[in-house]
N, C-alpha and C positions, 0 to 999 in steps of 0.2 A: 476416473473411468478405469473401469478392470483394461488386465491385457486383450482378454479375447471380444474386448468393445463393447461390452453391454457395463452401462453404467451402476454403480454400486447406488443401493439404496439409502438415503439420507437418516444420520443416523441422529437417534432424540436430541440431542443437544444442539447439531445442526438444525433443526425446524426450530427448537429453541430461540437461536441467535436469529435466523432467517425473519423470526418473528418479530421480537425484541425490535432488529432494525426498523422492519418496515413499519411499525407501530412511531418510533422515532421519524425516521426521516421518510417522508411518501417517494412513494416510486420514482411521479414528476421530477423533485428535488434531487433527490439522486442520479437522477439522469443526465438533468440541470449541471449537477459538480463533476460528474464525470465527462462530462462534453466540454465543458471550461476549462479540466485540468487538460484533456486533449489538444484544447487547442493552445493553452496556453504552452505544451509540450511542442506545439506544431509549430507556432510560432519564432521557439528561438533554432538559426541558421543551425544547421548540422555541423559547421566551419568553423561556427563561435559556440560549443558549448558552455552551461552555465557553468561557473571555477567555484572550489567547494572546497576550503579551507581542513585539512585534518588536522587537529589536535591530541595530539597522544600525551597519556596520563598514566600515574602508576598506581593500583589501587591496594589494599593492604590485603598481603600474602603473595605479591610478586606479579599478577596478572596483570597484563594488559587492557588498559581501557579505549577503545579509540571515539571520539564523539565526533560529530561531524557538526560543522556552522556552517552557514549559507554565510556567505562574504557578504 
């Protein structure tokens, strides 16, 4: 969305993808995974969140790789 609130017009390659997907996965479906990962997000305590191992690596030419694993 622009700053003065009127939304920008979707550009070809956006309608592109937008298409791509729903051709792939239907609407239902997608709603389906999106409402699952919700609640599976909803479900764990805000007290206990999930622990998420970082493992740092060196890649060649000196950069930093950081990968993440689910424990």
């Amino acid at each position: 969305m622009k700053a003065n609130g009127k939304p920008m017009p979707r550009r070809p390659i956006d309608q592109e993808y937008l298409a791509t997907l729903n051709a792939a996965v239907p609407l239902d479906t997608w709603q389906a995974i999106c409402k699952r990962a919700a609640d599976d997000a909803l479900a764990v305590p805000a007290s206990q969140p999930k622990r998420v191992k970082v493992k740092h690596t060196r890649q060649s030419g000196g950069n930093e790789h950081h990968a993440l694993r689910q424990l």
